[in-house]
Each structure stands twice: as C-alpha cells, then as structure tokens.
N, C-alpha and C positions, 0 to 999 in steps of 0.2 A: 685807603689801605692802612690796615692797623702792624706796625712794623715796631718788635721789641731788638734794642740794641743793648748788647751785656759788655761794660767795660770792667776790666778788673786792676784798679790800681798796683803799681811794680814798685814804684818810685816815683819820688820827682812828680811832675806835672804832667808830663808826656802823653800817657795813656789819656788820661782823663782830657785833657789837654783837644787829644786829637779825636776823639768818641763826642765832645760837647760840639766841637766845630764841626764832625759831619751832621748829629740830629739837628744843627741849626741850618744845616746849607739845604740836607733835604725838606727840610717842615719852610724854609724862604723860597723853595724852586717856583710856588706859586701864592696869587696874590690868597689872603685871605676870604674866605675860609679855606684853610690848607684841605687837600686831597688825602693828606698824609695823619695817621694817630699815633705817634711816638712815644714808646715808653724807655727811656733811658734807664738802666737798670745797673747800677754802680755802686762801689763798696765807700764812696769815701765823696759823700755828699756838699759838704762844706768847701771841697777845693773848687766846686763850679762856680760857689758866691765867692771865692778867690777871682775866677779867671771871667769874671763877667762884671766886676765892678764893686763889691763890698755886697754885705749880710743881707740876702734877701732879693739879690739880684737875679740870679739864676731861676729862682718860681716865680718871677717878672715877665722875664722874658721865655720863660716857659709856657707861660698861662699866655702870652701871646701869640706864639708860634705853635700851640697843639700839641705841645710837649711836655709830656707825666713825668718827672723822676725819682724813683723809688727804690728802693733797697731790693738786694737780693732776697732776702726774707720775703719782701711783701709780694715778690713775684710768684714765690713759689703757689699754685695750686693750691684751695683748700682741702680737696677731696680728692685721694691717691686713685679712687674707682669711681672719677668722672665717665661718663658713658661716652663710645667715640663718635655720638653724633655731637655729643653736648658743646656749644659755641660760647665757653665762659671763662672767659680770660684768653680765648685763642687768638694769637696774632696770626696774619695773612704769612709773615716772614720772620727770618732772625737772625741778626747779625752778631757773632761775637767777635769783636774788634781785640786781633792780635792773637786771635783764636786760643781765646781764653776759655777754659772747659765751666759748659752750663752746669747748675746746678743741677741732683742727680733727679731728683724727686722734678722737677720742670721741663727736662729732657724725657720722662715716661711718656710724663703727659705729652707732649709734643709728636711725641714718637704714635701717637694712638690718630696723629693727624697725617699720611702720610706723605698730601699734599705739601704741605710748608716748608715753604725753600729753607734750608738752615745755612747757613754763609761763615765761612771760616775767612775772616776780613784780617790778612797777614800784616806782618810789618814790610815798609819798603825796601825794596831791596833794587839794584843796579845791577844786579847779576845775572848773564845771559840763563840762565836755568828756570828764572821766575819765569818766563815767558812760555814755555813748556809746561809748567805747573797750574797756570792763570784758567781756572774755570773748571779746573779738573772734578771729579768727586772721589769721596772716600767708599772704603768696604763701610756696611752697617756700624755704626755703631754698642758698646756694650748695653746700651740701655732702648735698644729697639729702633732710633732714627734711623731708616732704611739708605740713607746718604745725606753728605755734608759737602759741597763744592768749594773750592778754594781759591780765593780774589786776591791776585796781585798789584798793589799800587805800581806805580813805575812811570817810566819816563819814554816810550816806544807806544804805538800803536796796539803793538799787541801783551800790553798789561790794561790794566786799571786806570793807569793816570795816576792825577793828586787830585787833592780838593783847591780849587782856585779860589772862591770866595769873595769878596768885596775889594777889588783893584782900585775901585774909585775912589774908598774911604783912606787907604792904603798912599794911592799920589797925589792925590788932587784936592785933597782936603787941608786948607790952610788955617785951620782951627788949632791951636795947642790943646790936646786935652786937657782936661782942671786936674787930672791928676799930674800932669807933668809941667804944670805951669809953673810952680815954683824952682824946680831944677832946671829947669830952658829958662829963665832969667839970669843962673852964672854962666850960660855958655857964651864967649865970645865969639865974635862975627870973625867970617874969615879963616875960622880955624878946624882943620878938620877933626872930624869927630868916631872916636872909635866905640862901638856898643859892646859890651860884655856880658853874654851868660853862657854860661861855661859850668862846666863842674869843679869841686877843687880838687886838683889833680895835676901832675906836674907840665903836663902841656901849656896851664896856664901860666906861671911862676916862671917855664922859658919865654915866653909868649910877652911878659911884660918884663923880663931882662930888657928881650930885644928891645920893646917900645924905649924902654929907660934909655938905651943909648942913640937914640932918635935925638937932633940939635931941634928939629923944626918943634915949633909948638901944637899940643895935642889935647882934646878935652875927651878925657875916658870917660863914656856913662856906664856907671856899675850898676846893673840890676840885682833885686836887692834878693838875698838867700845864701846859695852855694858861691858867685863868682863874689859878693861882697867880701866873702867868711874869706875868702882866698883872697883877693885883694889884700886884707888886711893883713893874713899872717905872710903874704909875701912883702907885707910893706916894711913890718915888723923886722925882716932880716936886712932890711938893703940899706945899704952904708950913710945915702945920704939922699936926697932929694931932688930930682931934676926939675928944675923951677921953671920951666918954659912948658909944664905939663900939668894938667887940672884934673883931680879924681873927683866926679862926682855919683855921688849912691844917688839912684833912684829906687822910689815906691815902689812896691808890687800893683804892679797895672792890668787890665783888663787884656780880654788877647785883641779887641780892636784897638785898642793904644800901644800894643806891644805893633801889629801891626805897621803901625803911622809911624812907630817910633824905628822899625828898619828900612823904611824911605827914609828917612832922615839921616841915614850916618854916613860914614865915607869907607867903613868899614866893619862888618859885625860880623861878629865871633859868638856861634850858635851850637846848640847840643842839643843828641837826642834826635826827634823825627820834626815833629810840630814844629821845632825854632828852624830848621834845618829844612823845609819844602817853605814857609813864609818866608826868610831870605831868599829864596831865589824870585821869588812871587817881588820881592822888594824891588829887583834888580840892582845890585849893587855887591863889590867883592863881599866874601864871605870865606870865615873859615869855620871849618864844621869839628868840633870836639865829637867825634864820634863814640859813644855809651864802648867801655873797654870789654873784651869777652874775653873766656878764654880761650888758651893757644891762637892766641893772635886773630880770632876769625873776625873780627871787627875792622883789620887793616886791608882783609879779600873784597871786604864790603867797601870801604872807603876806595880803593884801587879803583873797583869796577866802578864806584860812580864817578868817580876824575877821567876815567877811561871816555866814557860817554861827553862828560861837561866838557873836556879841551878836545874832543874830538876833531872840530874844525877852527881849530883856534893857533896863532900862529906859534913856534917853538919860541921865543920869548915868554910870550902868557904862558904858553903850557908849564914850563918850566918854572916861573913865577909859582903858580897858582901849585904846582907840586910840592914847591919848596914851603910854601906857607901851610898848606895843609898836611904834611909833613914833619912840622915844628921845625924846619930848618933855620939855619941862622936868619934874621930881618933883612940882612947885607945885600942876602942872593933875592931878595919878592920885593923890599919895599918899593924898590925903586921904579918898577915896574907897575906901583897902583894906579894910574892913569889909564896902562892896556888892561890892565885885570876889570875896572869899572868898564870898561868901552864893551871888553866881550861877556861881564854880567850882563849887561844891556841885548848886547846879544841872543844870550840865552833868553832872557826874559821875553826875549819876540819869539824862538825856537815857544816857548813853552805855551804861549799865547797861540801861534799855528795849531799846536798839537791838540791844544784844548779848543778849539772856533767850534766843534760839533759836540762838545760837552766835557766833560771833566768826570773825577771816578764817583761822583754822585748819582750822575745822570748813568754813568756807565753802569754801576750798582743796580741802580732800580732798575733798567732795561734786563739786565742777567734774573733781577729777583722775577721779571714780568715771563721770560723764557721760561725759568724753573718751573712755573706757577703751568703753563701751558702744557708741559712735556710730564708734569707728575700725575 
C-alpha cells in the first residue's frame, strides 16, 4: 500500500517528532519487505537526521524501512491535467498529521481519484468530544476531494489510541547509548534523578524554585535546547547554589535514546505531544508542560487528561499528581513521589490493556483499509 504522510512543522520538534515515529511504526508492523510504500512529505528535513541519531541518519533508516522523504515541492504533481485514470505518483492513502492543509495543486490531483482515503490525523486530546468526532467526515472540500474523515488519538476505546512503539528497547535494554555515555558517568548511584524538557517558560523557573529547596540530593539531566537556555537564565538569578543538587546538560539524542532515557529517571518533566505519550509508555511520574494557548484552552486539555489519569487513583496521588501538574508548591506532591511512581506503573499496565489488540497504527490502517472499501 502506497500511503503519503504530510507533516507540517509548527515548532519545536513535536510535529515532526511525531509524523517520523508513526511512518516508522507503520513501515516495522512487518518483517521486511514491508507491505507498506511510505512517502513522508515535510517541510523541514534536517530535524529527522536530528531525531534519528546525526547527518544522514534519517535516509538510513529510510532506505531500510521503505520510506521516501521528500519535500513538499517534490510531491507536488508534474502535470495539473494528469488524466484520472493516470496511476503516477498516486498514493492508495493520505495522512495529514495535525491536519495540516495539503498543498493546493496535490490536493486537485487527488481529488480526480475519488477512491483515496484522505485522513485528517488530529492532535491529542483527553477531551470527552473527541470521541464523537473520531472517524467522522468532512462536507467536500474547496479543491474537489469529495471527503476527509477525521482520527482521534486518545486514550478510551473509542479514539485512536497512541502509538506504543518499541517497549523493549525503552525497559529492558541495559546498554547506555554512546550518546549518553559520557553524562551517565557524573550521575551518582542512589540518587534520584530528575529529566527536563520543558519549554522556557515560567512553569519551569517555579518548578526548579521548588527542586532548589529540596535537602535530599538530586541529579537534574538537562536536555539540551529550550529547558537548558532556561536552566541557565534561571540559574543566572538564584542567590546561591544548593550543593546536594547536580545539573547536568545532555546532547541532543535520538528519540530511541530520549526513549531509554525516560525509563531511567525518577521523575520527567515533558512538553508538547511526542515527549508527553513516551512518558507514560516510560511508566514513571511525569509532569507535562502543556504547549500555552490562548484563553487558557490548554488548561481544558490538561484538566480533562488528569481527569482520566487519576481517575482510579487514591485522593492522596490524585491530589499529588494535581499539585504538580499544576505548578503548585513541591511542599504539597513531593512527598508523595513513591504513590505517584506506583500509580505511573499503573497506568502503564491500563495503557498496555487498552493497546493488547493494537494501538493507533494498526488502528489507522484498518479505518484507511474501511475507507478504501466503502469509496
């Protein structure tokens, strides 16, 4: 099945982030020769050989998993009055992840096919409405595509899911990667470990107040970009230095080392989608810097997914796990991070159930395989 995915970078890593991790999970669903012909079609090519391991990495494992990536330009059609039988450049499907709008001239042509599923692949949300929404279609479009359905990731039966991905390489793998070899040599044993990526924004400047007045000893890993630049200018104002506490900056790592690296902490502090569904996959507490919007609609979102995650969790954790994700004082959650670990753990077997008959990959292509039949 020849399936084009259009990601359109916002910021940050995110998007890009979470559009490389699904063409990878669907182009590994099977062994080699994959069933699948993948054309990743994205504006901003270089952040892949970021999030796959350094320059060159990314059309590595490309060219091994049956994945083309290419520019928006090189997708477009050569010829505006291709005939609508003509099979030249046509994909079976089409994902635009975060329902980013195709290009207009690729959308014609598309539209002359009227078979092919077109897929508006949303952001996640926790919000009872998605579920209503999940599979829906649109009126026609301005450029001729006779309908668009619309996929809800989430966390209930009746969405999408998440993408679950390599769990194995994630626990159970006792290999330090070599990019993080040399920063896992200052961490001492024994001591718990907090992971930070974060935005710089003042969630995090409260966030490491609090840590500062923490007696126990702590070894922060700073991923290196936005929460370093913030680390610094908050280090820059603070009076003086808690010496029972270790900052250390890490490399920019691959996403299966960023993976391996949220098994490993005793606490991570994530933003965004991608960093924020791989902490839970981690199992272990997390606080999620939610991306800010306006008129507050980012704190509807964050409610409704706390709503769901303490759902069955006792009023200690919940109340924990409110306070910290909240930005409340450290006073009211720290003390509590023994039950906030126990019901990550939790959740992580919740999310392992929900996912045993597949996750939103498999989910995706069974809707793309429906569309395909009912067009």
């Amino acid at each position: 099945m020849k399936i084009d995915v259009f990601c359109h970078k916002v910021d940050n890593y995110g998007d890009i982030g979470f559009a490389w991790r699904l063409v990878k999970s669907i182009a590994s669903l099977s062994n080699p020769p994959s069933p699948y012909f993948i054309r990743l079609i994205c504006n901003e090519q270089k952040l892949l050989d970021d999030l796959s391991g350094g320059p060159g990495q990314a059309s590595a494992i490309a060219k091994i998993l049956n994945i083309e990536i290419v520019t928006w330009q090189e997708c477009l059609p050569s010829d505006d009055d291709l005939p609508s039988n003509s099979n030249s450049d046509i994909p079976e499907a089409v994902i635009a992840c975060f329902s980013c709008t195709l290009p207009t001239r690729y959308e014609k042509h598309i539209a002359k096919h009227p078979n092919i599923p077109v897929i508006n692949l949303e952001y996640l949300s926790s919000e009872p409405w998605t579920a209503s929404h999940h599979k829906i279609s649109s009126l026609p479009t301005q450029n001729g595509i006779s309908k668009k359905s619309y996929f809800f990731p989430g966390f209930t039966e009746q969405t999408g899911k998440l993408i679950q991905g390599d769990l194995t390489h994630m626990h159970n793998s006792p290999k330090i990667p070599i990019a993080l070899e040399s920063a896992w040599q200052n961490l001492r044993p024994g001591i718990k470990r907090v992971l930070i990526f974060s935005y710089n924004q003042v969630p995090l400047a409260s966030l490491l107040d609090g840590l500062y007045t923490l007696k126990e000893p702590l070894d922060l890993l700073i991923c290196s970009g936005q929460a370093q630049a913030a680390v610094h200018n908050w280090a820059e104002l603070s009076p003086s230095k808690n010496e029972a506490h270790q900052y250390i900056n890490l490399p920019f790592v691959s996403q299966n080392d960023f993976d391996w690296l949220l098994a490993q902490s005793d606490l991570n502090v994530v933003r965004g989608e991608d960093s924020f569904v791989r902490a839970q996959w981690a199992g272990k507490p997390f606080i999620w810097h939610i991306y800010p919007q306006e008129d507050l609609v980012h704190i509807d979102k964050l409610n409704a997914f706390l709503n769901l995650y303490t759902a069955n969790s006792s009023h200690s954790v919940t109340g924990a796990v409110q306070n910290a994700m909240h930005g409340e004082k450290i006073s009211l959650w720290w003390k509590n991070l023994d039950e906030m670990t126990t019901h990550a753990q939790e959740w992580l077997n919740f999310l392992k159930i929900l996912h045993k008959n597949g996750d939103l990959v498999t989910e995706l292509l069974e809707f793309i395989q429906e569309q395909q039949k009912t067009s």
